[in-house]
C-alpha positions as CSV (number, residue, x, y, z in Angstrom):
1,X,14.4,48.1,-52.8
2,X,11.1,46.0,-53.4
3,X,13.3,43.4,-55.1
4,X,15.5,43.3,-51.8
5,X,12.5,43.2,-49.5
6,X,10.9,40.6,-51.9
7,X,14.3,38.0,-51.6
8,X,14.8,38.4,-47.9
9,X,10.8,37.8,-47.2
10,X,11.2,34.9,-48.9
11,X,14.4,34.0,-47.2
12,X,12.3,34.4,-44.0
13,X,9.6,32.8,-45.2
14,X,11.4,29.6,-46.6
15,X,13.5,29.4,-43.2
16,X,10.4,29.3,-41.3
17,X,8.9,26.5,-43.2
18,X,11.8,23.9,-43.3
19,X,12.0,24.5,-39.3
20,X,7.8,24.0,-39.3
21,X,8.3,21.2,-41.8
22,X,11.2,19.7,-39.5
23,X,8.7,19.9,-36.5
24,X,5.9,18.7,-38.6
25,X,8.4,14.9,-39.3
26,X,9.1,15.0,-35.8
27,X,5.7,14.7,-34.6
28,X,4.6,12.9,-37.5
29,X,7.3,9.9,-36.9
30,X,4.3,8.1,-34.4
31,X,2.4,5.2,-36.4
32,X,-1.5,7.0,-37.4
33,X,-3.8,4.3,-35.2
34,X,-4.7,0.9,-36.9
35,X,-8.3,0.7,-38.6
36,X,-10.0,-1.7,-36.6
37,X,-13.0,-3.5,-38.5
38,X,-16.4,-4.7,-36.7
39,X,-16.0,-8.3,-35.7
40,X,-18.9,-9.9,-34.2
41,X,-19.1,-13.3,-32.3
42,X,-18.8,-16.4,-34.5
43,X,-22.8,-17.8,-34.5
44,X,-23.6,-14.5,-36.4
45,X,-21.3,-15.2,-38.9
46,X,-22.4,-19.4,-39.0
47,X,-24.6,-19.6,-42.3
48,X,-27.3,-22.4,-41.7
49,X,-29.4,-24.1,-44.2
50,X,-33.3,-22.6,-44.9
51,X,-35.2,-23.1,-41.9
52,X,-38.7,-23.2,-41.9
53,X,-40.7,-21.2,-39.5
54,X,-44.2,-21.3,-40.9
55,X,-45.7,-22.3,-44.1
56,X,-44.1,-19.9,-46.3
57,X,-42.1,-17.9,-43.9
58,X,-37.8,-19.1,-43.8
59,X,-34.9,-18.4,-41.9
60,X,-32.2,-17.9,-44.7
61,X,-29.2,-16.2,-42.8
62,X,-27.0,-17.5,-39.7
63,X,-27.7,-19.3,-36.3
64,X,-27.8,-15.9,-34.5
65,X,-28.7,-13.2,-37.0
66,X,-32.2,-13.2,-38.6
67,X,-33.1,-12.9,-42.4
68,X,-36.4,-14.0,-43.2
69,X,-37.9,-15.0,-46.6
70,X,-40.8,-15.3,-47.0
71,X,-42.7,-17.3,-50.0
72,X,-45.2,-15.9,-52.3
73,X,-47.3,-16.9,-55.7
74,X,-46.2,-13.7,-57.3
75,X,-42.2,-13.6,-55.9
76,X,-40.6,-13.2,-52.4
77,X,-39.7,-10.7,-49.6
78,X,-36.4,-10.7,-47.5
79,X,-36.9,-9.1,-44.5
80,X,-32.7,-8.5,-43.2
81,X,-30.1,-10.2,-44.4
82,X,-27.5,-9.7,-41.1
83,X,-23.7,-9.0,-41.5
84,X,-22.2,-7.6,-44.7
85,X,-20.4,-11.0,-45.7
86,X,-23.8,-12.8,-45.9
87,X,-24.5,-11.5,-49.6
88,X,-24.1,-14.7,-51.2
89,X,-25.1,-16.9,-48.4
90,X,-28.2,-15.3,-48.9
91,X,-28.8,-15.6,-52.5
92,X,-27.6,-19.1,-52.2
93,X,-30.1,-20.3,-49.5
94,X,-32.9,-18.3,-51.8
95,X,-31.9,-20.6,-54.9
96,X,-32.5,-24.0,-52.5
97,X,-35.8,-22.5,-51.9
98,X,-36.6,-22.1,-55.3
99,X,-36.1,-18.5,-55.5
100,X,-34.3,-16.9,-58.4
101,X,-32.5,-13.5,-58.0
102,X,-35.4,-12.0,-60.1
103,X,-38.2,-13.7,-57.8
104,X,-37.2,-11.3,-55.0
105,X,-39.2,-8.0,-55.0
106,X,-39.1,-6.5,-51.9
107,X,-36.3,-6.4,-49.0
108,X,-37.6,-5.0,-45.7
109,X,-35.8,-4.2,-42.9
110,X,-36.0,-3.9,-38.9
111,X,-33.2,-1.3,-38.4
112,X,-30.5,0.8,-40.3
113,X,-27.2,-1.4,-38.5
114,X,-24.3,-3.1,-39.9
115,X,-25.5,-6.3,-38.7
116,X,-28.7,-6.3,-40.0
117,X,-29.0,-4.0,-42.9
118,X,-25.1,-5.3,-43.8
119,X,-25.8,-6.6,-47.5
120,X,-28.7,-4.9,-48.5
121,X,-26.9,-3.0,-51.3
122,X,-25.9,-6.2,-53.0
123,X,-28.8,-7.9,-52.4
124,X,-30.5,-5.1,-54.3
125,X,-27.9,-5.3,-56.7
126,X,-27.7,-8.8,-57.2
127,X,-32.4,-9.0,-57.7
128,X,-33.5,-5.9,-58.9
129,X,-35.6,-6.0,-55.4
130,X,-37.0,-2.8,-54.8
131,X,-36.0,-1.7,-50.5
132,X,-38.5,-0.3,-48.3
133,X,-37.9,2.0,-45.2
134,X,-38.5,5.0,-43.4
135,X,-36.7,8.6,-43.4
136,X,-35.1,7.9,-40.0
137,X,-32.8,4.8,-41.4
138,X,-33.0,6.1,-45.0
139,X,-30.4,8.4,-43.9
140,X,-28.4,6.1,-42.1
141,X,-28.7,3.6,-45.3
142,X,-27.6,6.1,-47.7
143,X,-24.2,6.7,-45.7
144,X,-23.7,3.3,-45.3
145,X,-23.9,4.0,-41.4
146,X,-22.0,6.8,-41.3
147,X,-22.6,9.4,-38.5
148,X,-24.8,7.1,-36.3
149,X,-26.3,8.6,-33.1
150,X,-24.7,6.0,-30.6
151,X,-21.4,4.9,-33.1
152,X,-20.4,7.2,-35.2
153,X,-18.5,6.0,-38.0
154,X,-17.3,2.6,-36.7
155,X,-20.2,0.5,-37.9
156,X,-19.7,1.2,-41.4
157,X,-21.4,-0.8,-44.6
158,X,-22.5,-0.4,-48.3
159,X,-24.8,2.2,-48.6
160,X,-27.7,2.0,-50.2
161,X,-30.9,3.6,-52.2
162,X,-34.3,3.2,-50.3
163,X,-36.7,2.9,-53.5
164,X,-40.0,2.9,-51.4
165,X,-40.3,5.4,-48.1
166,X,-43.4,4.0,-45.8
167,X,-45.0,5.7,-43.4
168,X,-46.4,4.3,-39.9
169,X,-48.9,1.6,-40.6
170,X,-48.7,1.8,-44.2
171,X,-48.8,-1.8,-45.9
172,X,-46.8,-3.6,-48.7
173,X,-48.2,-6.2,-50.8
174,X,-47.2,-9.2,-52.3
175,X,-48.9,-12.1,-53.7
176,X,-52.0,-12.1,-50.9
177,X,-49.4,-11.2,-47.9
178,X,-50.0,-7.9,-46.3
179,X,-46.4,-6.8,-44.7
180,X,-47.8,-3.8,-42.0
181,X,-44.8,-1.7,-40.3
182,X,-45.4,0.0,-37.1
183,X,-42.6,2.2,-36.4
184,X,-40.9,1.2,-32.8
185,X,-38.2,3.8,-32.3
186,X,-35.7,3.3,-29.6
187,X,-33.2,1.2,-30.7
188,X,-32.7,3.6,-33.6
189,X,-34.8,6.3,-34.1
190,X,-36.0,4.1,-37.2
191,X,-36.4,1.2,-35.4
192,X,-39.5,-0.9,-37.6
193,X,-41.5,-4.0,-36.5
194,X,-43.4,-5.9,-39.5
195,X,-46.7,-8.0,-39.3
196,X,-48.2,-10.1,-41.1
197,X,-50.6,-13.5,-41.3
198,X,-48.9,-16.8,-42.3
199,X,-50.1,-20.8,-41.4
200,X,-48.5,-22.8,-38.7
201,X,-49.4,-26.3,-38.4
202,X,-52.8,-26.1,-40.1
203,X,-53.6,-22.7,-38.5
204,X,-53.8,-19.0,-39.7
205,X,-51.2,-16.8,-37.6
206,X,-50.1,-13.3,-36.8
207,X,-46.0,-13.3,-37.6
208,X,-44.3,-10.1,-35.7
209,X,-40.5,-9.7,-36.6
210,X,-40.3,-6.8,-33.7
211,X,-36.8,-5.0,-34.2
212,X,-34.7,-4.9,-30.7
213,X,-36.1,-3.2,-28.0
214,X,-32.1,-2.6,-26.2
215,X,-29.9,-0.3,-25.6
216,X,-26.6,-1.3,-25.7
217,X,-24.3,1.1,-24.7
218,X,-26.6,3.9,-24.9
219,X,-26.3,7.1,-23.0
220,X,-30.1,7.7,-21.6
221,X,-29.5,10.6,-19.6
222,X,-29.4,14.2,-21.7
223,X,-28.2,12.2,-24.6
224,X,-27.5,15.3,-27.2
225,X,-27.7,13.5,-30.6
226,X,-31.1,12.0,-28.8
227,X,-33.0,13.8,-26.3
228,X,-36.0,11.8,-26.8
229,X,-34.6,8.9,-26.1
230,X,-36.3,7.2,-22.9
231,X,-39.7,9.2,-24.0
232,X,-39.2,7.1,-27.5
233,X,-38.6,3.7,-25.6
234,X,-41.6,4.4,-23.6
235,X,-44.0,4.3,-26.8
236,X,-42.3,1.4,-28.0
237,X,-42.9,-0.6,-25.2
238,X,-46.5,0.3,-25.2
239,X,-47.0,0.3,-28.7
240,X,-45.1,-3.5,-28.9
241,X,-47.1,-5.2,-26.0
242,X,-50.4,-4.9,-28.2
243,X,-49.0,-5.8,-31.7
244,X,-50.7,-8.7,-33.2
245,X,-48.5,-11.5,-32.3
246,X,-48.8,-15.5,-32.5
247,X,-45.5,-16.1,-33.6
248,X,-42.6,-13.8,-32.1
249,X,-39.3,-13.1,-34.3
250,X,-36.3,-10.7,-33.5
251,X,-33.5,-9.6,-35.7
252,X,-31.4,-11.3,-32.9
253,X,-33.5,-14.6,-32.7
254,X,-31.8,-15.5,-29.0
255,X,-34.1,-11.9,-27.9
256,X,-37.1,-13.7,-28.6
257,X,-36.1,-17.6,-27.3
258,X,-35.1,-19.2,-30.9
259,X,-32.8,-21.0,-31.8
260,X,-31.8,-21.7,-35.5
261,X,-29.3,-24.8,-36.4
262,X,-30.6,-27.8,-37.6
263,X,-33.7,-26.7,-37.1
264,X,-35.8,-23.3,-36.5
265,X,-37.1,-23.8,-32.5
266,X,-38.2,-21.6,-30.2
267,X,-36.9,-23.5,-27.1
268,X,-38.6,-20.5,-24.6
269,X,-41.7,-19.3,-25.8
270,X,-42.1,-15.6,-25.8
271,X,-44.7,-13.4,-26.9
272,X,-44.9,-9.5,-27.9
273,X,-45.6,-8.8,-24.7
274,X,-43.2,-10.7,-22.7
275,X,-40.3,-9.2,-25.0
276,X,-41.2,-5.4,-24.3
277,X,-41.9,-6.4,-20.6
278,X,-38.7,-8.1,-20.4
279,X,-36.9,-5.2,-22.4
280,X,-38.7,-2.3,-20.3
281,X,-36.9,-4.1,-17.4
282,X,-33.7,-4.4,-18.7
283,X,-33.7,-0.5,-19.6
284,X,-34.6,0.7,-16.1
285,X,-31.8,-1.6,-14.5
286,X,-29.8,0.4,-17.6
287,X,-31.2,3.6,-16.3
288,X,-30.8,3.3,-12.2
289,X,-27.2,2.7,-12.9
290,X,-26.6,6.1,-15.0
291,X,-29.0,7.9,-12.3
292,X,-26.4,6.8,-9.7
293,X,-23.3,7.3,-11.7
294,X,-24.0,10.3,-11.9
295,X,-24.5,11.2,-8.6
296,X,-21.5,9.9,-7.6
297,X,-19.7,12.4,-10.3
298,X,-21.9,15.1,-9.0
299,X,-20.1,14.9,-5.4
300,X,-16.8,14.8,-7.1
């Protein structure tokens, strides 16, 4: 009898999963949705030839996406490098400059973002350089910007190894140049500006490559993944208005009134000031409009 029980429960059994595997092709017979990859406008993808901004400080990357090198007596520093495909842009325009893949020691980094932190991995491949960061976009690094706050998984890159964590104000050295970070969180909770002293036409100056202060597409109001949010954009402001700042460089160089092509010019002059005052007023236009969104939903 357990034998007869056995056969028709498998009968049963069987019979129930050709119908489930018939319903199964049925609603499988729709395409599965494209993969769409991250394109970007066309002047962050145009390579230009080194630019130079101060006496040992270069542009190296593409007319709208920043990746500074700067020159030292014992090697170099790449701070960004932009969009993944800018690998061996990069290491080209170093070689032009005199720099060897084993002259770069350090890569910093303004935020943990597809189109900033894109080619680190390689680059740190390719040079041996040794990458510097915080815990906030160490995370995001290592995941190759998987499970972003704002993105998800769409902005997604090579992930890569931080060698050295920094903490706010903390300094790295190389060959006399002190490289301070001040953490500016906002943009990213890991959001990093970097200082430093260079010479511009026969002068000593303070160089601040302040990440961006924006929020594009950002939910400000109860944001979940960041409740912190506006209260974190508030310090940055603050905190960016009284960084030392003769020269004024963004990740995105149109942010702070440059222009890179045949030349590095910063056709509006901007200071640190100027770009969190501007950016504070961008936010709170950013802000009114959520606050009366969601009023209107409120009354619906």
């Amino acid at each position: 009898m357990s034998n007869f029980f056995g056969v028709g429960a498998a009968k049963i059994l069987l019979t129930g999963a050709v119908i489930t595997a018939a319903a199964f092709a049925t609603a499988a017979e729709q395409p599965l949705p494209q993969l769409k990859a991250y394109e970007v406008p066309e002047p962050w993808r145009t390579p230009v030839a080194p630019l130079q901004i101060s006496e040992h400080t270069w542009q190296i990357g593409t007319q709208e996406l920043s990746a500074l090198l700067i020159k030292t007596d014992a090697g170099a520093v790449l701070i960004d490098g932009g969009m993944p495909q800018a690998a061996a842009h990069l290491l080209d325009n170093m070689r032009k400059l005199g720099v060897g893949p084993q002259d770069l020691k350090w890569i910093l980094h303004s935020h943990a973002h597809i189109d900033h932190a894109g080619p680190l991995a390689e680059i740190r491949r390719a040079t041996g350089a040794r990458l510097v960061s915080n815990a906030e976009s160490g995370r995001l690094l290592a995941s190759g910007g998987a499970g972003d706050i704002h993105f998800g998984d769409a902005l997604l890159f090579s992930p890569v190894d931080v060698d050295r964590y920094v903490l706010d104000g903390e300094t790295v050295e190389l060959g006399g140049f002190q490289f301070n970070v001040h953490f500016i969180p906002g943009h990213t909770p890991g959001s990093m500006a970097w200082t430093w002293q260079d010479r511009r036409n026969g002068k000593t100056v303070d160089v601040a490559y302040v990440d961006s202060l924006t929020a594009p597409g950002y939910q400000l109001l109860d944001n979940p993944r960041y409740p912190n949010l506006l209260q974190d954009f508030g310090f940055t402001f603050a905190k960016v208005r009284d960084l030392p700042c003769d020269l004024l460089l963004t990740p995105h160089p149109g942010a702070s009134g440059w222009s890179y092509t045949v030349e590095a010019r910063q056709q509006k002059e901007m200071d640190c000031r100027d770009y969190a005052v501007q950016a504070q007023l961008q936010l709170d236009k950013q802000l009114e409009k959520q606050r009366q969104l969601k009023k209107k939903q409120a009354k619906h």
